[in-house]
C-alpha positions in Angstrom: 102.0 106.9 131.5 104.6 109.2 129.8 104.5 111.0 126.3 106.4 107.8 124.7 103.8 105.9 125.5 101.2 107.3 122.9 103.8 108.4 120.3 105.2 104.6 120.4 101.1 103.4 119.4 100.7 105.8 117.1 104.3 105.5 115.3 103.5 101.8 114.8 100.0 102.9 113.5 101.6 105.5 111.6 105.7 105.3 110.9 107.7 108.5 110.7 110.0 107.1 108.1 107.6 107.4 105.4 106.6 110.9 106.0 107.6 113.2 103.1 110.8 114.9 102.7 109.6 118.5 103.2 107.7 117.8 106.2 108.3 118.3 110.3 106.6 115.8 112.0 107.1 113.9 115.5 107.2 115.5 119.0 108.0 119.3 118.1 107.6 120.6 121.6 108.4 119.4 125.4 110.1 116.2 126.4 109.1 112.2 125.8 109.3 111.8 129.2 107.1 113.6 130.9 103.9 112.3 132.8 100.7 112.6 130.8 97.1 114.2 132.5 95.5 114.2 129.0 95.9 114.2 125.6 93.9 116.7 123.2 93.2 115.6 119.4 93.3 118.2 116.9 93.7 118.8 113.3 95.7 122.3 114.0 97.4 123.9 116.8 96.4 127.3 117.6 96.4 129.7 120.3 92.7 128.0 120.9 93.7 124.9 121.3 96.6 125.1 123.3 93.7 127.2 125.7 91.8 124.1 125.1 93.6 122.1 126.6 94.6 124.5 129.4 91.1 124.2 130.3 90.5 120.4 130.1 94.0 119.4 131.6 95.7 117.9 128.6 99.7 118.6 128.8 99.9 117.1 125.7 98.6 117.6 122.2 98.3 115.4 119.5 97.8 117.2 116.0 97.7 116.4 112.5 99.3 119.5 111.2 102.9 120.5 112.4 102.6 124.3 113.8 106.6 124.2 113.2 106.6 123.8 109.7 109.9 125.7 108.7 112.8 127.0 111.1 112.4 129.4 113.5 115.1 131.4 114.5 113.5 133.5 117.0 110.5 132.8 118.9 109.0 136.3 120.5 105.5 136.0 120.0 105.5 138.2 116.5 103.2 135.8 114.7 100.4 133.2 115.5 103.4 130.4 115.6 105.4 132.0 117.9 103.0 132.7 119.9 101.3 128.8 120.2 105.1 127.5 120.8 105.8 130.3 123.7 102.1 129.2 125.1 102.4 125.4 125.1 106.0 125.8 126.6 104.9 128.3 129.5 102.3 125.5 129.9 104.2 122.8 129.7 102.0 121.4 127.3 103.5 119.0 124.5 103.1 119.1 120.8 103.3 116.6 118.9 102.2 115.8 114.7 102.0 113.2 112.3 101.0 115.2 109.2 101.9 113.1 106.0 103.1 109.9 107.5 99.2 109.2 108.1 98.3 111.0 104.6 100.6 108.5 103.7 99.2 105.3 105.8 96.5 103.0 104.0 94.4 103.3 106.9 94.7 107.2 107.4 93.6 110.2 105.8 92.7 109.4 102.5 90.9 105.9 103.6 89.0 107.7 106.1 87.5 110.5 103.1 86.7 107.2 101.1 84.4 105.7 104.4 82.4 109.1 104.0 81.6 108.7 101.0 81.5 105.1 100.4 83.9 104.2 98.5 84.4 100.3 97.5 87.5 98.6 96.0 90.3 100.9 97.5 93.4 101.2 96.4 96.3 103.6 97.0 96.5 106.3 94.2 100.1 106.6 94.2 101.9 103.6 95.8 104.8 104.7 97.5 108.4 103.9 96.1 111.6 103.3 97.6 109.5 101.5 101.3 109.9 98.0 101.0 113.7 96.4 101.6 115.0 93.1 100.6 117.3 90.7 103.1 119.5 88.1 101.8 121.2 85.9 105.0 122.7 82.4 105.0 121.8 80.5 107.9 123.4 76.7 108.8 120.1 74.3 107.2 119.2 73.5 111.0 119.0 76.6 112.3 116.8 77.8 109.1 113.5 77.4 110.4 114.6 79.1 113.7 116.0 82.5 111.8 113.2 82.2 109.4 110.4 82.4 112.4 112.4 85.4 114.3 112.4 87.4 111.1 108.4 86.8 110.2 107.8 87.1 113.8 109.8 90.8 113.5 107.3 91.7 110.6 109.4 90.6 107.9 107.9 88.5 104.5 104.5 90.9 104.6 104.0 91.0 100.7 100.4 92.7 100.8 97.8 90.5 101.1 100.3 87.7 102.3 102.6 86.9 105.4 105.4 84.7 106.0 106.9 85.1 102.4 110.1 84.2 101.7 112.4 82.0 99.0 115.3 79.4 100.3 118.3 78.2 98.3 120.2 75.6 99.9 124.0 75.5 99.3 127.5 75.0 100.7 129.5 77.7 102.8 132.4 78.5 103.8 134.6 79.8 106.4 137.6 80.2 108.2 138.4 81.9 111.6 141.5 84.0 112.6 143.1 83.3 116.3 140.9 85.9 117.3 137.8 84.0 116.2 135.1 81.4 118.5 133.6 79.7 116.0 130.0 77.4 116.9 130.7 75.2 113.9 134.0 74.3 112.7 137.4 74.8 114.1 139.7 78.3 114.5 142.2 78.5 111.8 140.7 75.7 109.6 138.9 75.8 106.6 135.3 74.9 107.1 132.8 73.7 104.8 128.3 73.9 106.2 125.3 72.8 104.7 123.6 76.3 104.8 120.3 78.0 103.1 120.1 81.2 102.0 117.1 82.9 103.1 115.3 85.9 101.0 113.0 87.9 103.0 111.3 91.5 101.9 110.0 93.7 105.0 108.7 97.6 105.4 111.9 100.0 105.4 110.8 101.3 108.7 111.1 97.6 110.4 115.1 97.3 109.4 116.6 97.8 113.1 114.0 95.5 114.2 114.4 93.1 111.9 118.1 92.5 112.3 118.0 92.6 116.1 115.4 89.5 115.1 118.4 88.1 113.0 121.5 88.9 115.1 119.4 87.8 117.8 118.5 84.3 116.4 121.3 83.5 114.3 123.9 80.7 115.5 126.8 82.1 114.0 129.8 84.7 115.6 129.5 86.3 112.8 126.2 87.0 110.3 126.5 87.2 106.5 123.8 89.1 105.5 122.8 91.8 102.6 120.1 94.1 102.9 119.0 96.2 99.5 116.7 98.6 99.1 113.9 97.8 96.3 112.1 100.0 93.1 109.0 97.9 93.9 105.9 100.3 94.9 104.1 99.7 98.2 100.5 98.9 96.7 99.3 99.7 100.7 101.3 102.7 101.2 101.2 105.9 99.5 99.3 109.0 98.9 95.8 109.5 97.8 93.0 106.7 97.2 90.7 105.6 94.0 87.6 103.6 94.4 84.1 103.0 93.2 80.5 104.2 94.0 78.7 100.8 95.1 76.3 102.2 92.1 76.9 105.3 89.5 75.5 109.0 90.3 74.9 111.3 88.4 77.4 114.4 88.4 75.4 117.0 90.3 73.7 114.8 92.7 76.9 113.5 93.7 78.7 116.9 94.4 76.0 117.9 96.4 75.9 115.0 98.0 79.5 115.9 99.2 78.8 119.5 100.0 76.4 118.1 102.4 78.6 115.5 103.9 82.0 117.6 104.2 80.1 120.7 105.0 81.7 122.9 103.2 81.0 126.3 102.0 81.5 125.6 98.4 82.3 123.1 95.6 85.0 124.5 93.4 84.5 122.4 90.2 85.9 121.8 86.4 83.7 121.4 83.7 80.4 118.6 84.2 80.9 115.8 81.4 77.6 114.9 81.7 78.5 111.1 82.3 78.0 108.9 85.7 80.2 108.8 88.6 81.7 105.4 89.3 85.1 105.6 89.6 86.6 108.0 92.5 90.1 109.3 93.4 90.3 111.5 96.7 93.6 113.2 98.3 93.3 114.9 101.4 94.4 118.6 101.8 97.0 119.9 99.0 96.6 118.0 95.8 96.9 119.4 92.8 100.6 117.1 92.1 98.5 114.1 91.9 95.5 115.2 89.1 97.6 113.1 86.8 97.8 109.7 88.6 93.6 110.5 88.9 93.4 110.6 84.9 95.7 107.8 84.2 93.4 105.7 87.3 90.6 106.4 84.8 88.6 108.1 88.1 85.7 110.2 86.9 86.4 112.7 89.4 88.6 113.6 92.0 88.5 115.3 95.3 90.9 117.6 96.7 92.1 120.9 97.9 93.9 124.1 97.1 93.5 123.7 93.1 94.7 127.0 91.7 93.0 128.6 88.6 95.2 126.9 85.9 94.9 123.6 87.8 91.4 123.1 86.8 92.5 123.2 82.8 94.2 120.0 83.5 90.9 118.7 83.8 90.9 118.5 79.9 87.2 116.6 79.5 88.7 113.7 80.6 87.5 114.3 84.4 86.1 116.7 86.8 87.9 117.6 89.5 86.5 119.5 92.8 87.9 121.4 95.1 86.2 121.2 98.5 88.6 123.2 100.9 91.6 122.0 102.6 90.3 121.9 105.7 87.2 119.9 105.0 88.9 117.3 103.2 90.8 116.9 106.6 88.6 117.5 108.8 87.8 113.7 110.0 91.7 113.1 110.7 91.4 114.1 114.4 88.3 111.8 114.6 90.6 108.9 113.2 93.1 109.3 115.5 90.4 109.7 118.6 89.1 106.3 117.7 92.5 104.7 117.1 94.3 105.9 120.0 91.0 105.4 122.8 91.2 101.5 121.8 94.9 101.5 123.1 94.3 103.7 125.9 91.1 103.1 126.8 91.1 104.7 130.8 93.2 107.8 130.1 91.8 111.0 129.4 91.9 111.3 125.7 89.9 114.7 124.3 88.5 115.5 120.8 89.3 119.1 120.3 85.9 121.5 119.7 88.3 124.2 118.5 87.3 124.8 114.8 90.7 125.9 113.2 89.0 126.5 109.6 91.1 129.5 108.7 89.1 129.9 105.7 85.1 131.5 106.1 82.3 131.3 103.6 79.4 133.7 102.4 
């Protein structure tokens, strides 16, 4: 098995395409093709891990956070990312991170913080724009069944809770080949006239090459007439953060300290108690303070984070309380996701859980 192998399961898990702008995800070190001997799962690549895996035979690690993050222009060992990169390449160990195409993924991070603590009725906090793409084709009326079929087989006509979606006008069309032209219906140089349907179908951005191989692939015609258009509609199963409910209210306090004790962290950073019940909760893994808006207008009670500065916690404005509980520990299940995930697709290879604890931050 080579390096492809894994990154193709977990890019279909997870798709690169709807990672965020600013980040640097995918294989950032070593080559796709190489042989694997194990794969290590972390949440951060450090000079620890990359001995980690040394020591347990992994040439490959699979991490949640990019060590690249920005450009490096010179790589001579002057700070703790130099000096991983310089490591895993005198190793020839891989690197590779998916960072916020799983924050992003409805199964990923965020899902996996509202397992811990129970969370029912999930939804994504803020559905993702700009993901979901619309094709229009015209197909002859006897092939229509046949295109229609290639394209839901493809993943196309998924409209969330649904599958094999799609709206069909029939109509006339027309056409008329050059000298250069083979027609399948109709005659070169003479104005033809078909009984054809035009077929609407929406699919996942991220399935476009895949879905027109499905309709080059299956359509009769020389040449396909086809539109593809890229929609406002939000992705109500992809997107950043998560809101659900307690199966039954708890008190403020009690439930804080009831997620002390499950994320183990050090502290609870908090805004003011309002001294109501906690039903309703919003979570977003690691940075994310951006989103304490969407977790008002959600009506959440609270919301779980990381990294709130000072003057973040004024936002709260009695209408919520929000906690910090450390970047790290709102992540710190990720690599435990992606164990489980990846040893049901590969379940005879070595695949590791990293013990490396790469908490940069300590408590006292």
């Amino acid at each position: 098995m080579i390096i492809q192998d894994i990154i193709k399961e977990i890019e279909e898990f997870a798709p690169l395409n709807y990672a965020e702008d600013f980040d640097n995800v995918g294989l950032l070190v070593g080559g796709k093709n190489t042989t694997v001997t194990g794969a290590l799962i972390t949440l951060d690549t450090l000079e620890a891990t990359v001995d980690e895996a040394i020591a347990k035979n992994c040439n490959l690690i699979v991490s949640f956070h990019p060590i690249i993050f920005s450009g490096l222009k010179k790589i001579t060992g002057k700070n703790y990312v130099e000096r991983v990169v310089l490591k895993a390449i005198k190793n020839d160990i891989a690197i590779y991170a998916i960072h916020t195409a799983l924050d992003n993924q409805y199964k990923g991070v965020n899902d996996m913080i509202c397992e811990k603590i129970g969370l029912i009725n999930r939804q994504i906090l803020i559905p993702k724009k700009k993901s979901i793409k619309k094709l229009l084709t015209f197909v002859p009326k006897n092939d229509a069944e046949k295109v229609r079929k290639a394209i839901f087989d493809a993943g196309g006509g998924s409209i969330g809770n649904y599958d094999h979606c799609s709206f069909n006008v029939n109509g006339q069309g027309s056409f008329k080949g050059n000298e250069s032209s083979n027609p399948v219906i109709g005659e070169r140089g003479n104005l033809h006239y078909e009984e054809e349907t035009q077929i609407g179908i929406t699919f996942p951005s991220h399935l476009e090459g895949k879905i027109l191989n499905a309709l080059f692939t299956s359509h009769p015609y020389e040449e396909v007439a086809y539109e593809i258009t890229s929609l406002e509609n939000s992705n109500q199963h992809l997107g950043m953060g998560m809101i659900g409910e307690l199966e039954e209210p708890q008190e403020e306090k009690a439930f804080l300290k009831a997620i002390k004790s499950t994320f183990k962290t050090g502290c609870i950073r908090h805004s003011e108690l309002l001294e109501k019940p906690i039903k309703k909760v919003a979570v977003l893994g690691g940075s994310g303070a951006f989103a304490i808006e969407n977790a008002k207008r959600a009506g959440a009670d609270v919301y779980i984070t990381a990294d709130l500065k000072y003057h973040d916690f004024y936002k709260a404005e009695k209408n919520i309380v929000l906690a910090d509980i450390g970047h790290y520990e709102s992540e710190q299940f990720t690599k435990n996701l992606l164990y489980s995930f990846l040893t049901k697709k590969f379940s005879n290879f070595a695949l590791i859980l990293a013990e490396t604890n790469s908490n940069p931050i300590k408590y006292i």
